[in-house]
Every structure is written in structure tokens, then in C-alpha cells.
C-alpha positions in Angstrom: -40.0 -36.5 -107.3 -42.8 -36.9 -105.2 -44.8 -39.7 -104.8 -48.8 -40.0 -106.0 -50.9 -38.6 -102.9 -48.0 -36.2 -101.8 -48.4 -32.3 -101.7 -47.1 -31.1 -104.9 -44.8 -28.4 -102.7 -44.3 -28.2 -99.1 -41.9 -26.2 -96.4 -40.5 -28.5 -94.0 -39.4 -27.0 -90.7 -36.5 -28.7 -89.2 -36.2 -27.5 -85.4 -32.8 -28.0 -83.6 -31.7 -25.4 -80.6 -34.9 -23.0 -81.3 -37.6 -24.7 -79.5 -40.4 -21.8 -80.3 -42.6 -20.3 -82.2 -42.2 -16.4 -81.7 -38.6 -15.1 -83.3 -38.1 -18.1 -85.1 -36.5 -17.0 -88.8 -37.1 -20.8 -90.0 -40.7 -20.8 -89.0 -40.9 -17.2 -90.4 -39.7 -18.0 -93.8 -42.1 -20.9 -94.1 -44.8 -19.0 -92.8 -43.9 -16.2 -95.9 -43.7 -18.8 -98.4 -47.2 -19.6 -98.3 -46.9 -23.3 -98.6 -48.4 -26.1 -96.5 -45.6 -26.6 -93.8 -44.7 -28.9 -90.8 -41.7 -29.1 -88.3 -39.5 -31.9 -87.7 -37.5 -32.5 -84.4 -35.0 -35.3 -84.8 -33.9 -36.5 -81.6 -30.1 -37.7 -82.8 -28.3 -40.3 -80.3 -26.6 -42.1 -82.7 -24.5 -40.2 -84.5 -21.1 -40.1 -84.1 -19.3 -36.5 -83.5 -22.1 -34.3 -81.6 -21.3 -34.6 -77.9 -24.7 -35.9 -76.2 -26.6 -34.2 -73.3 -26.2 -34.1 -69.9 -28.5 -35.5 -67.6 -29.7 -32.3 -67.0 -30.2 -30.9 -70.4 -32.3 -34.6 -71.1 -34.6 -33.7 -68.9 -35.2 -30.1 -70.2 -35.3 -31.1 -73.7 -38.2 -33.5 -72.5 -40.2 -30.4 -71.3 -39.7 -28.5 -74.1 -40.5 -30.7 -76.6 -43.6 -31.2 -74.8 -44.6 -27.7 -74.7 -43.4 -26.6 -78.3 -45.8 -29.3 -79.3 -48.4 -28.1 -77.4 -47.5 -24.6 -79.0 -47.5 -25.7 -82.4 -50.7 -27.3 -82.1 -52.6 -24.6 -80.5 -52.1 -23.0 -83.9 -52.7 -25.4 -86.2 -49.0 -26.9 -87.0 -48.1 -30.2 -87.8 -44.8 -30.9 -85.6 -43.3 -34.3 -85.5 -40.4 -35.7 -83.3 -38.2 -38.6 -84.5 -35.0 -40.0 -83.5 -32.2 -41.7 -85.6 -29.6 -40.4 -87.6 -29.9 -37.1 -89.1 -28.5 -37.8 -92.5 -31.0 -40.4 -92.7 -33.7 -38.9 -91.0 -34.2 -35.6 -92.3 -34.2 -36.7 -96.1 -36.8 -39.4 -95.4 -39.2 -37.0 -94.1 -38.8 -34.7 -97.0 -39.5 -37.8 -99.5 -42.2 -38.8 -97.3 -43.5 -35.5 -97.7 -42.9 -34.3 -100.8 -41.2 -30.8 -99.6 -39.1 -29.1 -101.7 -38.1 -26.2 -99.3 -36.1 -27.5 -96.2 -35.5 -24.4 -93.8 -33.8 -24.2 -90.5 -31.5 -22.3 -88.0 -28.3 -22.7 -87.7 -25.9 -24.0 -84.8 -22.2 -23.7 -83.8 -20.7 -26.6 -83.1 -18.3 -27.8 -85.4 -19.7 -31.7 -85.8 -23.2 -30.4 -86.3 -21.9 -27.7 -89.0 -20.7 -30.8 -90.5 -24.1 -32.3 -90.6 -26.0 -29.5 -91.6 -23.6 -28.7 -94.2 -23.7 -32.0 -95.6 -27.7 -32.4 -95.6 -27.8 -29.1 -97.6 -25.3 -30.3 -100.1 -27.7 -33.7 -100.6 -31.0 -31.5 -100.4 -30.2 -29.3 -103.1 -29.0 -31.5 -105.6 -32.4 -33.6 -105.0 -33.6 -30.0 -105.9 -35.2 -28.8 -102.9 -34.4 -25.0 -102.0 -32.7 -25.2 -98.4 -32.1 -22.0 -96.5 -30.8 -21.5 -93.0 -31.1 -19.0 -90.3 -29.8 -17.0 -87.6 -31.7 -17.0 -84.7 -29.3 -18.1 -82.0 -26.7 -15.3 -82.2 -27.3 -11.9 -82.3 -24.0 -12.0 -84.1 -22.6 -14.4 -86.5 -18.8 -15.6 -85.2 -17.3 -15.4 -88.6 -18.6 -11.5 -88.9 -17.1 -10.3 -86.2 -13.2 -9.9 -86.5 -9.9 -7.6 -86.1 -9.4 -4.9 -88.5 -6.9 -7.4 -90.2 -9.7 -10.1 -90.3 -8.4 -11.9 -87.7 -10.5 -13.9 -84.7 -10.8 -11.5 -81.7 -9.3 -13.3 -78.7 -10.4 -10.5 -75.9 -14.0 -10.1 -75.1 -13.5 -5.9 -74.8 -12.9 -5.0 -78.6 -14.7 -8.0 -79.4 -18.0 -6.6 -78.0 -17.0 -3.1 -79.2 -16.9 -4.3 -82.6 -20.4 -5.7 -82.0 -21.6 -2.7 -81.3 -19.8 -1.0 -83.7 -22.6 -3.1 -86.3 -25.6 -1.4 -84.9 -28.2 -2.8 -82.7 -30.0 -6.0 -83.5 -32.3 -6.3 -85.3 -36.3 -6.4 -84.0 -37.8 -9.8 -82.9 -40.3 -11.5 -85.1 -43.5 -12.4 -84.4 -45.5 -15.6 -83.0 -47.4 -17.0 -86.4 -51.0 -16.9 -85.1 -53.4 -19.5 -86.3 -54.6 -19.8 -89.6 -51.6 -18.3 -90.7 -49.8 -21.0 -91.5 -51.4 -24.1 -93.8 -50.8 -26.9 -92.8 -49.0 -30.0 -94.7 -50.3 -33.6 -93.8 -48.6 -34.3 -90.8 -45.8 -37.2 -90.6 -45.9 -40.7 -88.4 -43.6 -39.2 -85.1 -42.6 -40.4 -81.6 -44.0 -39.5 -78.4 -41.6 -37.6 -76.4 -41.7 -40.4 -73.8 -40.4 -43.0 -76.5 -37.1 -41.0 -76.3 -36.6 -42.2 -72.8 -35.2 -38.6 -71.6 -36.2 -38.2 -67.9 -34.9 -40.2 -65.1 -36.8 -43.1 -63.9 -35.4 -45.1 -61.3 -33.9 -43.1 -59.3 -36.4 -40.2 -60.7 -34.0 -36.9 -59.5 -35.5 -34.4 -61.2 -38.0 -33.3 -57.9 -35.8 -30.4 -57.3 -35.7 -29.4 -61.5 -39.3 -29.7 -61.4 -39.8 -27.2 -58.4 -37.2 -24.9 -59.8 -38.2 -24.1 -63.8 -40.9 -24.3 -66.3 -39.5 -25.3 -69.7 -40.5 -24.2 -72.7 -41.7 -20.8 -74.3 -44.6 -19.8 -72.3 -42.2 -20.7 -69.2 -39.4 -18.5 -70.8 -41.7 -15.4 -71.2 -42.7 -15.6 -67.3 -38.9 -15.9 -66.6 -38.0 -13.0 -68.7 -41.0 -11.0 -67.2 -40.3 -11.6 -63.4 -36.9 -10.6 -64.1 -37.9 -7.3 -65.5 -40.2 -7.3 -62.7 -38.2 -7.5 -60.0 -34.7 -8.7 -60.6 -33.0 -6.1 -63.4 -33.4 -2.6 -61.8 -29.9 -3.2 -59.3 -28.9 -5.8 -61.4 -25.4 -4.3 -62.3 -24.7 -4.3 -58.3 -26.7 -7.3 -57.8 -26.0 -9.8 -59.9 -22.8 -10.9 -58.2 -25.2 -11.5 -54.8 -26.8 -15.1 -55.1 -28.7 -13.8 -51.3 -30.4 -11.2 -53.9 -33.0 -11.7 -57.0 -31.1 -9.7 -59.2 -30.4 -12.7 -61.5 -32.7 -13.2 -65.0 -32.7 -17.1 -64.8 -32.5 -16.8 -68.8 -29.9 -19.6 -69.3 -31.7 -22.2 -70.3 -34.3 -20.8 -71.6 -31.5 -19.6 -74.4 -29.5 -22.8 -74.6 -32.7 -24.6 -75.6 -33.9 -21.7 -77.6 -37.3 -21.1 -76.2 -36.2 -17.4 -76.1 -33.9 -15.5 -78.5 -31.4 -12.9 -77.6 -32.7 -10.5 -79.8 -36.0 -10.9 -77.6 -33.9 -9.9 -74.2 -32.2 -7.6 -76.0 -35.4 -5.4 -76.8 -36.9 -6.1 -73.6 -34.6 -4.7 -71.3 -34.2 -2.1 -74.0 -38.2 -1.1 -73.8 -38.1 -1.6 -69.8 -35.0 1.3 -69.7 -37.6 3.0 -72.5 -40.5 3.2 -70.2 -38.4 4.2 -67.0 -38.3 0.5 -65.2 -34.4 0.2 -65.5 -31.6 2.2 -65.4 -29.5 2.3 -68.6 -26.3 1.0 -66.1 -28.6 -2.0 -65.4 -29.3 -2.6 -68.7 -25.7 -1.7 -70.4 -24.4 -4.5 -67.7 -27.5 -7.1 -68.9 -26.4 -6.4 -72.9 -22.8 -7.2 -71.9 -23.8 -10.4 -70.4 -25.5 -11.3 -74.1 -21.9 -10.0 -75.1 -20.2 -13.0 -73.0 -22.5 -15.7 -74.5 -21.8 -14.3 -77.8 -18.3 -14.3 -77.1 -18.1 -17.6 -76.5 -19.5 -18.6 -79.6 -16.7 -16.5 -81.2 -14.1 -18.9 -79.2 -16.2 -22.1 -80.2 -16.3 -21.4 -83.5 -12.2 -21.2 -83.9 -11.2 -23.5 -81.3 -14.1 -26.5 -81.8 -12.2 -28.5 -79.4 -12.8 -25.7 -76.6 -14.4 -28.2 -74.1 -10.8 -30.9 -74.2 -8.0 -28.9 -75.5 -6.6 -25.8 -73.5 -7.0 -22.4 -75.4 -3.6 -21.5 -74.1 -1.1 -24.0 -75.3 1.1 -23.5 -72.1 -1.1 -25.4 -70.3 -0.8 -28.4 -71.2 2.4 -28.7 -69.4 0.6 -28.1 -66.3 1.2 -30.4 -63.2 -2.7 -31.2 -62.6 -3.0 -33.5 -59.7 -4.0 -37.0 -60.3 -8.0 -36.7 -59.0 -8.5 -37.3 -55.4 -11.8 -40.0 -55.7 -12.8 -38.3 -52.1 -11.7 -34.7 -53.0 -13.6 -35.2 -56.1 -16.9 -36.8 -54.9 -16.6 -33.7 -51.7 -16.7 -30.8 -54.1 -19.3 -32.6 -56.3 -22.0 -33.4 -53.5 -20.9 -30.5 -51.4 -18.9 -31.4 -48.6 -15.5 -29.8 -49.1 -16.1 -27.9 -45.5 -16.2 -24.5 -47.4 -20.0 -23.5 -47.1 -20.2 -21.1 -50.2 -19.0 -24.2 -52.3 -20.8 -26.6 -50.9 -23.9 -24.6 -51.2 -23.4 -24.2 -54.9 -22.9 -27.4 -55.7 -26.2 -28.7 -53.7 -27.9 -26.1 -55.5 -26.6 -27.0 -58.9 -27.7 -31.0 -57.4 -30.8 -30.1 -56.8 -31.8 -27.3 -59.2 -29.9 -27.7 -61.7 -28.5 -24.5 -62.0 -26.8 -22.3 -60.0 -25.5 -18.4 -59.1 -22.7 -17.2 -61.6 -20.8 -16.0 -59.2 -20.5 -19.3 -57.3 -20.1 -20.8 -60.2 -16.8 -19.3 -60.7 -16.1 -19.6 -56.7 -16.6 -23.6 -57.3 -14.7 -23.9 -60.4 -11.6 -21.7 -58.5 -11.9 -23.9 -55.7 -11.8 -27.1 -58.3 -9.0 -25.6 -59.9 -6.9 -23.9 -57.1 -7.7 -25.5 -54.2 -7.4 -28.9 -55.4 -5.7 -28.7 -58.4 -8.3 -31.0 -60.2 -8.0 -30.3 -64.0 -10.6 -28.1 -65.2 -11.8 -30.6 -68.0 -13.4 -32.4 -64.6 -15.5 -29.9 -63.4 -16.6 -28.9 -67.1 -17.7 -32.4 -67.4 -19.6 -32.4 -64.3 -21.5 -28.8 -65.2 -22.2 -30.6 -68.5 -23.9 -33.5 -67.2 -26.0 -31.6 -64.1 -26.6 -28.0 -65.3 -29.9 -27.4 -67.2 -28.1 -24.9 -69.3 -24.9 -26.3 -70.2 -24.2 -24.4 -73.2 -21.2 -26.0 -75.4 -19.6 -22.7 -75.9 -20.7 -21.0 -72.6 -19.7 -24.1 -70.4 -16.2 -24.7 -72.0 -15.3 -21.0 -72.5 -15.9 -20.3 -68.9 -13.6 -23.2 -67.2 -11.1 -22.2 -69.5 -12.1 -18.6 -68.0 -11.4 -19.6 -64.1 -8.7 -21.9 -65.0 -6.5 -19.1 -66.9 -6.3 -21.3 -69.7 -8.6 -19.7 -72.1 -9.0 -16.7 -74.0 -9.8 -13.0 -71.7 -8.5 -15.8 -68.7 -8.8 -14.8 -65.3 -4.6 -14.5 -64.3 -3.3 -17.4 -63.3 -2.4 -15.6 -59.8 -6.4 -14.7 -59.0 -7.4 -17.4 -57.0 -10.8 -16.4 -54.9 -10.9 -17.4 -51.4 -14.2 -19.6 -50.9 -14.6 -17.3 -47.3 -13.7 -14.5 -48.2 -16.2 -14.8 -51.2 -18.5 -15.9 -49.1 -18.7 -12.9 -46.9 -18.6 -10.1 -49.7 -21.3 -11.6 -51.9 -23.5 -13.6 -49.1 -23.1 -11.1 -46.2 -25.6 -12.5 -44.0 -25.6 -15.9 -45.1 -29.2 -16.5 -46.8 -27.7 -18.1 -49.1 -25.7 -20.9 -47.8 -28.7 -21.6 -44.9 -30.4 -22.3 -48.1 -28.6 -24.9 -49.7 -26.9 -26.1 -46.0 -29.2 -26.2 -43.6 -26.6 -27.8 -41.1 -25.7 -24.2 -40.8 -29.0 -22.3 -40.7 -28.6 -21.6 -37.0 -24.6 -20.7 -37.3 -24.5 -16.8 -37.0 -23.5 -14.8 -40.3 -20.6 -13.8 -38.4 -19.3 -17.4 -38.6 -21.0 -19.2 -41.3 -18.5 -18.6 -44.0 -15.7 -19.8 -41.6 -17.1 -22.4 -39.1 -14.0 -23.8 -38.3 -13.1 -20.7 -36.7 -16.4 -20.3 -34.4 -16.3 -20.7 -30.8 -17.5 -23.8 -29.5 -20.4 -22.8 -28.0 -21.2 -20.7 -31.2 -21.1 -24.2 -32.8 -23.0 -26.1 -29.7 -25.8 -23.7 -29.8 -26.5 -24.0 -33.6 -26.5 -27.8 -33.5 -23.2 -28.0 -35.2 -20.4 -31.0 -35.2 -17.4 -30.4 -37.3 -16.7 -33.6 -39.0 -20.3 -35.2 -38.0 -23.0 -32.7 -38.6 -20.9 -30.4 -41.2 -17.7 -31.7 -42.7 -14.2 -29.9 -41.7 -12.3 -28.9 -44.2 -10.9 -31.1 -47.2 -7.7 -28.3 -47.3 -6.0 -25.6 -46.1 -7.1 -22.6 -48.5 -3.9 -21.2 -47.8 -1.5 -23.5 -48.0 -3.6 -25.1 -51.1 -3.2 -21.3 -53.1 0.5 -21.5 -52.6 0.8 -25.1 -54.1 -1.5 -23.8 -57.0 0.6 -20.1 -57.6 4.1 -22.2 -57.5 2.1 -24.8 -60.3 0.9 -21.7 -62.0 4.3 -19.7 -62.0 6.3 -22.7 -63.5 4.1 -22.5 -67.0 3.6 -18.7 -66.9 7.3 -18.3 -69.2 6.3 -21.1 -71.3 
């Protein structure tokens, strides 16, 4: 029971992967209820199981925090941060508080599923009503199945029996001030005291430059890419020269937006003549990747270690090459679409789809580097390393995983290059060794003249590394790995 002094009944909050205020079903609920409520953010590095953050995804979570609190004050909510373990965290603050409804959203992983379903066991024999939400997922993994009930395992009739469920539903709306009244805040953390953000060195310039966590920041994202990036975006979004990309990635994996929010956007944008419905059919299906993924995740929690496809565990991986390795991750494999991915991915923390999959071919292919490697890597320096979208998408490139790419498609870094970076604004970018290197011969500088080379200020193997391998001769080591596992 409640202790003297304590609200007789109050709605705690309990904010996870939803870091806003508009389209949150949690919030919502407590906002119906008409109790006194607060949020809670537990900042949990000492539980065993969940995997923790990246670098990357530290520093993010730093911003947003920051700027959800900022939110939640500017209308009048109590929001607290504290870190420890969850199963010991969460339950104080409800006795410290005296709330007997406990709401949040839900999340995917199978450790934290765990957690949560364990807290709401405890809660609700102390007699508090606990509820949770979707608001990550437009659709809930365990929904959407085969007509014998089965797991879908190819993303074509999975998304078709997605749509086959009707469209989402409508997002909710930001609580305005005054709507909500507010319980007596608890004793929290600065976001500083959970020592996020890099110090010494301090590499987050280039994330700085690049993004603005947090809600507001999401809704400038989302409308610049209505703006100016989704009308071409079905031919465009495979061109990292172009701005045909929305930049929404971690702005979802933090949940400062919802899908259901792009979702209705790009469907009012078609609505009011700013789109075409091709762009925004190929925007929806993207949604329908990241959803997929949560399908995998869901029945296969190990999707980030173990290899969807059984055969390949019996592949030949190469032990890692420590200079192979530290070339593709700072960039200088010789092979200027790579490297200029992975500089921007260094420096931004993000980078282009499409190079993402060029990188994690060349990873895979070209070195034959185990894919676990370079899912590791994303995971630490991506700002939106997603642990479905991250996982589900090496296994993707590697042929391992569910919908794989063949084990045969290996992209050619040059070739890529020149088909989706025609002029090469995009390496000169990230490379500016090569900013002077004519588009004719920046995707293959090893094959320029050598007064092509002079005149641009270039050195192979001083100013610009040569090549780490032979794509050629590396693709038929990788197809002759490939083909002895294909039978298995």
C-alpha cells in the first residue's frame, strides 16, 4: 500500500524505445485515465541478457533524453531518468510513488520480453493495473503468419499479409499542457550522470553536424524529406549522389517518430498531389522491411550470432585479416565506393543503404570476413543500429538469412560505384583524395592513366591506398566457398 503523503492513485509512465510525446499509446492511456502521472526512463547497464549500445546509439540516446525532457516539461510532465536494474528500479519508483497503473510500450527483443514480462507478473500481484502498448510496430510479429499459422520466412507474402489487415491505424496526438496532471515528481539523474557521450577522444563532431535528436528533430527530418527527398524516391533511393533518402532511421530506432506517423504522412503528401503513389508504395515497403525484420527477430532471438540458414555454419570464413579488417573499417580497402561509406558511417554515423549493402558484400565476398564482424561494427558506429534491422540485413547480404540475397550475387564495388554514383559526388565527398580524379576514373583509379592520376594530386599507395584484393579473383574464392554449402 502506499505510504502516508503518497497520491492515493497515480499512472506511472515507463518510457523505453518511444522517446516522445505525440503517438505514444502509453502516454495516451495515462493521459485518458485522468490520474496524476509521470514518466520514468531507466537507463539499464547492468543487467544481464539485453545487448548494450553501441557507441553510436550512446550518444543518440544522450540527445534524446535531453530533448524528451525538455518536451515533457514544456507541458507540464514530471519525467525522471534513473539507471540500475530494471527489476529493481521500476518497482521502487512505483512504491515511491504510490501508482497503481504501470503502462508502457512494448519491445522485441527476446531478453527484454523477459523483463517486461516478469515486471508485469510482480506488478500485478502488488495490485497495480499494468498495460502495454504497441507503438513501435505497425504490426505485431506474432499476428502476422502463413495460412497454417506458421512464421513467414519471405518478406513478399509477408508484407501481403500485412496489407491484407487494412491500413494502420491513425496517429495519436501530442498531450498539450494542462492536459495531463501531474504526480509529484521522483528524485532522477541528470542525463550527464549516465556518462553516454564520448569524452576524451570526444568523436561525435561529425554526429553533431549530421542529426538533431529527438522529436522536434524527427519532425524536421520527416518534413524535408517530404520536401524534397520522396517525390523520385522509388528511382532515387538507391543514388547516395541524390537526396532521395528520408534519414528516418534513427529517428525510429529511438522512437522519437512512429511508423504509423510516416505511414500517414507520405499517405497525405500522395493525398494532396506532392508524391506519386509509386514513390510512396516504394516508401510503405521500406516500413514493410523494418517490420519484417521484427518478424525474423521475434522467431530467431539469436538473429545477430546464429545464422538463419543452418548451412552456414559449415562455411569456410577466413580467419580475420587484422589489416584487411582495420582497411574496410577506416576506409582504405582501395575501392572508393567502400571506403567512402565507411568514412561516412565514421564520421556521421550513418550511411546510404545502398552502400551499406556494397560494404557488407565487399566484407563478405571480397574478403571473406564472417558477417557477424561487420554486424558488430554497424552496431557499435551506426546511430540507428536497430537489433532486428542490423542483424536481419547482414544475414540479408551474406545469404544466410531469411529472403537472402543468393549466395552467387556478389556486387562489384566499381561497378556499383558507377551505376549508382555516376559522376562521383559521392565518393569526392567522403574521399577527398579523389575529388580532382575525373568521374570517368574515380570508381577504378587503378586503371587511370598516370597523368590522369598526376594531374589530380593522386599517389596509389601514398596519397590513396591500392587495392587490398583482386575483386575478381576474390569473387571466385567466395562463389567456390559458397558452392561447397549450397547442397548442404
Amino acid at each position: 500500500m502506499p505510504s502516508s503523503g503518497k497520491p492515493s492513485s497515480c499512472a506511472l509512465v515507463w518510457f523505453r524505445e518511444d522517446l516522445r510525446l505525440a503517438d505514444n499509446p502509453a502516454l495516451h492511456a495515462a493521459l485518458d485515465s485522468g490520474k496524476p502521472a509521470l514518466g520514468l526512463y531507466v537507463f539499464d547497464d547492468a543487467t544481464h541478457g539485453p545487448r548494450p549500445l553501441g557507441g553510436a546509439s550512446r550518444w543518440w540516446l544522450a540527445q534524446s533524453l535531453r530533448a524528451l525532457a525538455r518536451d515533457c516539461a514544456a507541458i507540464g510532465f514530471p519525467f525522471v531518468i534513473r539507471r540500475g536494474k530494471t527489476a529493481e528500479v521500476v518497482p521502487a519508483a512505483v512504491e515511491e510513488t504510490g501508482a497503481d497503473m504501470v503502462l508502457w510500450n512494448r519491445r522485441y527483443v527476446a531478453s527484454e520480453n523477459q523483463i517486461d514480462a516478469a515486471l508485469k507478473e510482480r506488478l500485478r500481484k502488488d495490485g497495480r493495473e499494468v498495460e502495454s502498448f504497441n507503438a513501435r510496430l505497425m504490426f505485431e510479429p506474432w499476428e502476422v503468419t502463413s495460412k497454417a499459422g506458421e512464421p513467414l520466412k519471405v518478406y513478399s507474402p509477408f508484407w501481403r499479409a500485412c496489407m491484407a489487415r487494412g491500413e494502420p491505424r491513425p496517429p495519436l496526438p501530442r498531450p498539450r499542457k494542462g492536459k495531463i496532471a501531474a504526480a509529484p515528481a521522483l528524485k532522477g539523474l541528470t542525463v550527464d550522470d549516465l556518462d553516454l557521450e564520448p569524452t576524451t577522444p570526444d568523436w561525435a563532431g561529425g554526429l553533431r553536424e549530421a542529426w538533431t535528436p529527438g522529436e522536434t528533430g524527427a519532425r524536421a527530418a520527416l518534413t524535408d524529406f517530404i520536401d524534397h527527398g520522396l517525390r523520385g524516391y522509388a528511382d532515387g533511393r538507391d543514388r547516395p549522389d541524390q537526396p532521395h533518402v528520408s534519414r528516418m532511421s534513427p529517428h525510429l530506432r529511438f522512437g522519437e517518430v512512429s511508423p504509423y506517423q510516416l505511414w500517414h504522412a507520405v499517405e497525405r503528401a500522395k493525398a494532396e498531389g506532392d508524391a506519386t503513389a509509386t514513390d510512396v508504395e516504394k516508401f510503405r515497403s521500406e516500413l514493410g522491411w523494418r517490420e519484417f525484420s521484427y518478424h525474423l527477430l521475434h522467431g530467431n532471438p539469436d538473429l545477430a550470432t546464429k545464422n538463419f540458414n543452418a548451412r552456414f555454419d559449415a562455411f569456410p570464413w577466413k580467419t580475420p585479416d587484422s589489416a584487411h579488417r582495420k582497411a574496410w573499417r577506416k576506409g582504405l580497402t582501395g575501392f572508393p565506393i567502400v571506403d567512402a561509406g565507411m568514412r561516412q558511417l565514421w564520421t556521421t554515423g550513418w550511411m546510404h543503404n545502398r552502400v551499406r549493402m556494397i560494404c557488407a558484400s565487399f566484407l563478405i565476398k571480397d574478403l571473406m570476413i564472417d558477417w557477424r564482424e561487420g554486424e558488430d561494427w554497424f552496431w557499435d558506429t551506426l546511430v540507428d543500429a536497430d537489433p532486428a534491422n542490423n542483424s536481419a540485413s547482414w544475414q540479408w547480404v551474406a545469404g544466410s538469412g531469411a529472403d537472402a540475397a543468393p549466395y552467387f550475387r556478389v556486387f562489384n564495388p566499381s561497378l556499383q560505384g558507377k551505376k549508382f554514383d555516376p559522376q562521383g559526388d559521392y565518393v569526392r565527398a567522403f574521399v577527398p583524395e579523389l575529388k580532382d580524379v575525373p568521374a570517368k576514373h574515380i570508381h577504378e583509379p587503378w586503371d587511370a592513366p598516370r597523368e590522369v592520376l598526376e594531374r589530380a594530386g593522386v599517389t596509389l599507395g601514398e596519397t590513396y591506398p591500392r587495392r587490398i584484393v583482386d575483386h575478381h579473383a576474390a569473387r571466385d574464392a567466395a562463389l567456390k566457398a559458397f558452392g561447397r554449402i549450397k547442397d548442404r
